[in-house]
Wavefront OBJ file of the C-alpha trace (Angstrom):
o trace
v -55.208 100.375 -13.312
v -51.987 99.860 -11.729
v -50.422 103.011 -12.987
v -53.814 105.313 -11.696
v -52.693 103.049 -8.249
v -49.051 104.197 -7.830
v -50.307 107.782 -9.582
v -52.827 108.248 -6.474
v -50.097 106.707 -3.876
v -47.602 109.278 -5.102
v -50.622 111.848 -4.638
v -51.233 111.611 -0.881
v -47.714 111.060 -0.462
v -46.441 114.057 -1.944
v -48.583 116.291 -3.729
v -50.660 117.610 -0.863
v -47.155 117.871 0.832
v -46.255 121.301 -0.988
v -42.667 121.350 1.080
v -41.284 125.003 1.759
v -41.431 126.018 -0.818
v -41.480 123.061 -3.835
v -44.190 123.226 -6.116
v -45.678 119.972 -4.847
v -47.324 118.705 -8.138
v -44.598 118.825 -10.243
v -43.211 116.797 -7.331
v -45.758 114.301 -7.467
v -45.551 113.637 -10.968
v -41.475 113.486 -10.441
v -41.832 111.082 -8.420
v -44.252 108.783 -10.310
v -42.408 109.852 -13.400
v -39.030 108.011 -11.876
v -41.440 104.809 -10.516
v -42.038 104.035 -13.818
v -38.384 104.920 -15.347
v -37.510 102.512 -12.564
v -39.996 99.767 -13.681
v -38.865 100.040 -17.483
v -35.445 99.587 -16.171
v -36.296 96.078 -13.940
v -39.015 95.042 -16.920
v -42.309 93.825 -15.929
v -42.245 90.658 -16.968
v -39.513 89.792 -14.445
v -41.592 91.235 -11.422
v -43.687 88.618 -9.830
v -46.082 91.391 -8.351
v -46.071 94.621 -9.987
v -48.502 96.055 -7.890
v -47.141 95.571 -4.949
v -43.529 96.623 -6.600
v -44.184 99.561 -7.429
v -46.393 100.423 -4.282
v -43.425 99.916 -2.362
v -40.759 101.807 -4.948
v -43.098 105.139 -4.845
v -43.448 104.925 -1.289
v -39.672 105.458 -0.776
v -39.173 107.229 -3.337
v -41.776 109.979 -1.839
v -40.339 109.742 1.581
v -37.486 109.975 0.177
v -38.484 113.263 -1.255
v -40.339 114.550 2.111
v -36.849 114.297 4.239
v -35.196 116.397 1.314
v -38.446 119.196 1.736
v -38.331 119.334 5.511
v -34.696 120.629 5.494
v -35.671 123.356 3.294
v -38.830 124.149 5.091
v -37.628 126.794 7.236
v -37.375 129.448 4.374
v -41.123 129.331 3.590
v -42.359 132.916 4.469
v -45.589 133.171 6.720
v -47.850 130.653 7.335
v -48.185 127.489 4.878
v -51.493 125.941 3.310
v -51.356 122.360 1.190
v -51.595 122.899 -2.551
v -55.421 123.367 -3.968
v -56.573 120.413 -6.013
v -59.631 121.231 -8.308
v -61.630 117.559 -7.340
v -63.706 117.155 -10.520
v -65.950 114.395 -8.912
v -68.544 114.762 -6.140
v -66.692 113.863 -2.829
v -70.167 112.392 -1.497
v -69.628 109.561 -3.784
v -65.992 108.940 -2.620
v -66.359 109.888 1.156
v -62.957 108.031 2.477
v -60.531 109.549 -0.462
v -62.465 112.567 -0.837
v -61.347 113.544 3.538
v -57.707 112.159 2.690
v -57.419 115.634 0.278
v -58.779 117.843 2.338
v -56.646 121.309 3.536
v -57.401 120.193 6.789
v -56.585 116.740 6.638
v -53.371 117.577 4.498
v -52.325 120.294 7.647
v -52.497 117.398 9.936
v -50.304 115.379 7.903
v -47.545 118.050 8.381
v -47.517 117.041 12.106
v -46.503 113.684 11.207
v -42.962 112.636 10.121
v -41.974 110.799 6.773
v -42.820 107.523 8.401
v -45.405 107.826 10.397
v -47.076 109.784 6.982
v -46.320 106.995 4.700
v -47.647 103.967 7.511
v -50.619 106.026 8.418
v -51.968 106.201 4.659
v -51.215 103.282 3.329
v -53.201 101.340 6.079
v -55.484 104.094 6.942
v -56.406 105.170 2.900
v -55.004 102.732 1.394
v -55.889 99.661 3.037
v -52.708 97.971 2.829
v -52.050 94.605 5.127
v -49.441 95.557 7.705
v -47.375 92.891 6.040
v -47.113 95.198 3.558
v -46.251 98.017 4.870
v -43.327 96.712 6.762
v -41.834 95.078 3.881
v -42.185 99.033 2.076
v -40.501 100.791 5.115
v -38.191 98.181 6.026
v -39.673 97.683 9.789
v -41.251 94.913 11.738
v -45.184 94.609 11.600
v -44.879 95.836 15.476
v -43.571 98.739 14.563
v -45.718 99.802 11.487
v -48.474 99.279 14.058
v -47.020 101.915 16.532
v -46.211 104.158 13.638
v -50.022 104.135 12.435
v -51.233 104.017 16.295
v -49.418 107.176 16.774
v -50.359 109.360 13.533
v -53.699 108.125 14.077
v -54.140 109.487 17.739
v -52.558 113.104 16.020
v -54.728 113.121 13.220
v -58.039 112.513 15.706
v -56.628 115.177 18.190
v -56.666 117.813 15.032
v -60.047 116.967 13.428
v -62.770 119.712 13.653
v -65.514 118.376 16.678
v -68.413 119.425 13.875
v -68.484 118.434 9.845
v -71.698 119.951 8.050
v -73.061 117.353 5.418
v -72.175 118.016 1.892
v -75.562 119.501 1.236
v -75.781 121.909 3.960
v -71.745 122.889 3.567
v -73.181 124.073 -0.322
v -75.956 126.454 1.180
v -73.460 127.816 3.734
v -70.468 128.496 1.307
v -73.283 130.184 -1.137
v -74.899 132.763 1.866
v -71.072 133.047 2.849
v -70.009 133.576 -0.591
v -72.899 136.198 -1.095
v -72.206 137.858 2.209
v -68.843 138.550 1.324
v -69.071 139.796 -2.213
v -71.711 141.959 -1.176
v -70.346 143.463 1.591
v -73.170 142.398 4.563
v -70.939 142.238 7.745
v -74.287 141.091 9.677
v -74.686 138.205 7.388
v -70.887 137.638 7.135
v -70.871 137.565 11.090
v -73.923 135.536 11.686
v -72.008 132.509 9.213
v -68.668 133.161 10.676
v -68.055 130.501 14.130
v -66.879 131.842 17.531
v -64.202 129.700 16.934
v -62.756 130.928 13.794
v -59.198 130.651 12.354
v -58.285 132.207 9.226
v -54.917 131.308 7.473
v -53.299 132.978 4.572
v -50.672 131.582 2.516
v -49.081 134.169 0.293
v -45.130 132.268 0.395
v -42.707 135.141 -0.432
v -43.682 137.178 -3.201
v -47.242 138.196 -2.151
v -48.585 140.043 0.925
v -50.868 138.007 3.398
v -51.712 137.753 7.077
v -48.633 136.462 8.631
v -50.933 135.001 11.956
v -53.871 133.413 11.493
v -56.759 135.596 12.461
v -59.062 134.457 15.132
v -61.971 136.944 16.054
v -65.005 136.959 13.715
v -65.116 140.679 14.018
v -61.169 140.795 12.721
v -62.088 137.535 10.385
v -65.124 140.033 8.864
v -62.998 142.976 8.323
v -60.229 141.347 6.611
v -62.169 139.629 4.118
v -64.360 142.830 3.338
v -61.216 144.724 3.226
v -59.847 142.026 0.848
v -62.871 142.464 -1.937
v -62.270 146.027 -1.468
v -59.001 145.848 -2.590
v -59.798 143.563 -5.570
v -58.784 144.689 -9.136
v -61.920 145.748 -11.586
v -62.467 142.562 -13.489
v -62.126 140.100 -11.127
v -64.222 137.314 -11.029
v -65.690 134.707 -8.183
v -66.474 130.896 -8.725
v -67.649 128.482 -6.533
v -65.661 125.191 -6.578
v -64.528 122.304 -4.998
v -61.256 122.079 -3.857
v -59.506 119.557 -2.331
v -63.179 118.061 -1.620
v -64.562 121.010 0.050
v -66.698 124.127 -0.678
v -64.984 126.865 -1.800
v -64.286 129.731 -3.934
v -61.762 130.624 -6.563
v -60.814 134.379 -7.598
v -59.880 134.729 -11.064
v -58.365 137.605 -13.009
v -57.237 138.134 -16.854
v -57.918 134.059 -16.816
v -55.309 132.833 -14.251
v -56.403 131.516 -10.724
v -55.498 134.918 -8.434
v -56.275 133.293 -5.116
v -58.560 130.637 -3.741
v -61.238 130.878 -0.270
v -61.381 127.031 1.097
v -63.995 126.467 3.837
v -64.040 124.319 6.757
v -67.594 123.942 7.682
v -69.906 122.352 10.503
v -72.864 123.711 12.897
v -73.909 125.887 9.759
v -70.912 127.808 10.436
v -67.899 128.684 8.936
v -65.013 127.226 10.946
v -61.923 127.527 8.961
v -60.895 129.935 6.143
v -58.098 129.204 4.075
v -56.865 131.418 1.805
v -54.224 130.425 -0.551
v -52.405 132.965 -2.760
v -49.118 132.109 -3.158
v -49.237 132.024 -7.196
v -47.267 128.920 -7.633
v -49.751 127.015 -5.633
v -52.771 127.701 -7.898
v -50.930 127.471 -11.304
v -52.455 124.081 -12.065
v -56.361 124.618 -11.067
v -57.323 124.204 -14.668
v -56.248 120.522 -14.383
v -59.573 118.892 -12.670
v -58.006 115.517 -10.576
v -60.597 112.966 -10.603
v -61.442 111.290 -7.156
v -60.732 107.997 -7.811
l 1 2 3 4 5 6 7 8 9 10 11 12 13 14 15 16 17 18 19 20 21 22 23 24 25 26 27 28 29 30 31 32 33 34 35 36 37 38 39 40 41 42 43 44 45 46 47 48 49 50 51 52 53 54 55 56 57 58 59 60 61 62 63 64 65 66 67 68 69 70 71 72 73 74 75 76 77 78 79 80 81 82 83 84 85 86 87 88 89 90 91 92 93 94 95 96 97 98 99 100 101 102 103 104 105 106 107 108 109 110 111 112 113 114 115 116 117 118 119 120 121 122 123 124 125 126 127 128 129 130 131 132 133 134 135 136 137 138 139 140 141 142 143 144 145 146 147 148 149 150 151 152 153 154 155 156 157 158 159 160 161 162 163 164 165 166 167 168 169 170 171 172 173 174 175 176 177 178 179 180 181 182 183 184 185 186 187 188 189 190 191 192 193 194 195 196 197 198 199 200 201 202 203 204 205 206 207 208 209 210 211 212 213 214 215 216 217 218 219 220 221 222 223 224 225 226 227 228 229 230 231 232 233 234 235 236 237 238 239 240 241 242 243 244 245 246 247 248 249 250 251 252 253 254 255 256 257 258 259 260 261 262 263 264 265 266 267 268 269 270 271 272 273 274 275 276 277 278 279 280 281 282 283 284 285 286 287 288 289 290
């Protein structure tokens, strides 16, 4: 139990941080990996609260590792998207951890510096006493409380004004999914919000939008013109990623890009595509929502 603790900690610390341009997994399971290294080193048996050890070792240890990404952040090419996760539970039954993965949710984070990050989830997600969390970061209570006060007035300010229940966000990503495969810009349009964005995330070695695309007639015509373009072979599946509808291209077996949807008012509100290929290496690895 403790271990699936400091696993998920390192998670939402890192993971959904994929830094310009680290594979952010691997990252997340460095940094666990080097928690525990850390904790064979000490020994358990002379720790008088494990839990709350190593809570507080992969915490720094992960901000740690976000100051070193944000200097190298600048060479990421185009526009960047957090890492798909392939959630392998429903995210109905795990509301609160299920929003703390979503692409949306993980873009906010990026507006939020190492600190304010690592505060903001730990109270916010994790539920940790503010106690706590100043003893991690090495700051007084007072400040851990402006730290959270401040992501948390970001992360409201960012949040979509609409969020379609689970069961209506299925029967929109299906028509939308249908609409696009087949072509039907009237259906396509009629699903697709007035307020649109679209973001691709192709990193440096393969071709996407560069801006994100904000017209639903321009939204329509680049993803018709994107199944046009498609390889013969290539297949669709719906999924859940990172707790949300979406859709996941594959071809000869590997992941070739993934369609995440943002949805409310029976509308589409955000697209984004991801298909930067180091991003969507590790979609065959369900994580479990716990």
């Amino acid at each position: 139990m403790r271990r699936c603790t400091t696993r998920c900690t390192a998670l939402r610390l890192v993971s959904h941080r994929p830094g310009r341009p680290l594979p952010t997994f691997a990252d997340a399971e460095d940094v666990v990996q080097e928690a525990w290294l850390r904790l064979q080193r000490t020994g358990l048996t002379s720790l008088d609260n494990p839990a709350a050890w190593l809570t507080t070792v992969t915490t720094r240890l992960a901000i740690d590792r976000l100051r070193q990404q944000q200097r190298s952040r600048e060479d990421y090419v185009g526009p960047w998207l957090p890492e798909p996760i392939a959630t392998a539970e429903d995210p109905s039954r795990t509301v609160e951890m299920a929003e703390s993965l979503t692409a949306g949710f993980l873009v906010l984070l990026e507006t939020l510096g190492p600190n304010e990050r690592a505060a903001f989830l730990l109270v916010e997600v994790f539920g940790e006493p503010y106690a706590q969390v100043a003893s991690i970061l090495d700051r007084s209570e007072a400040s851990c409380r402006q730290l959270v006060h401040r992501a948390r007035v970001r992360i409201e300010e960012g949040r979509p004004r609409f969020k379609a229940a689970p069961a209506e966000a299925e029967q929109v990503a299906a028509a939308f999914a249908q609409a696009t495969m087949t072509g039907d810009v009237d259906a396509l349009l009629a699903l697709i919000s007035d307020e649109i964005q679209l973001v691709s995330d192709g990193g440096a070695l393969q071709h996407a939008a560069r801006r994100p695309i904000v017209r639903p007639e321009q939204v329509a015509r680049f993803l018709l013109n994107v199944v046009r373009r498609l390889p013969a072979g290539v297949t669709f599946e719906s999924s859940v990623l990172n707790g949300e509808p979406s859709l996941i291209l594959w071809n000869e077996g590997a992941p070739m890009m993934t369609m995440q949807l943002d949805i409310g008012a029976n509308q589409v509100q955000r697209i984004r595509f991801v298909i930067n290929r180091n991003k969507l290496s590790h979609l065959t690895i369900p994580v479990a929502l716990r």
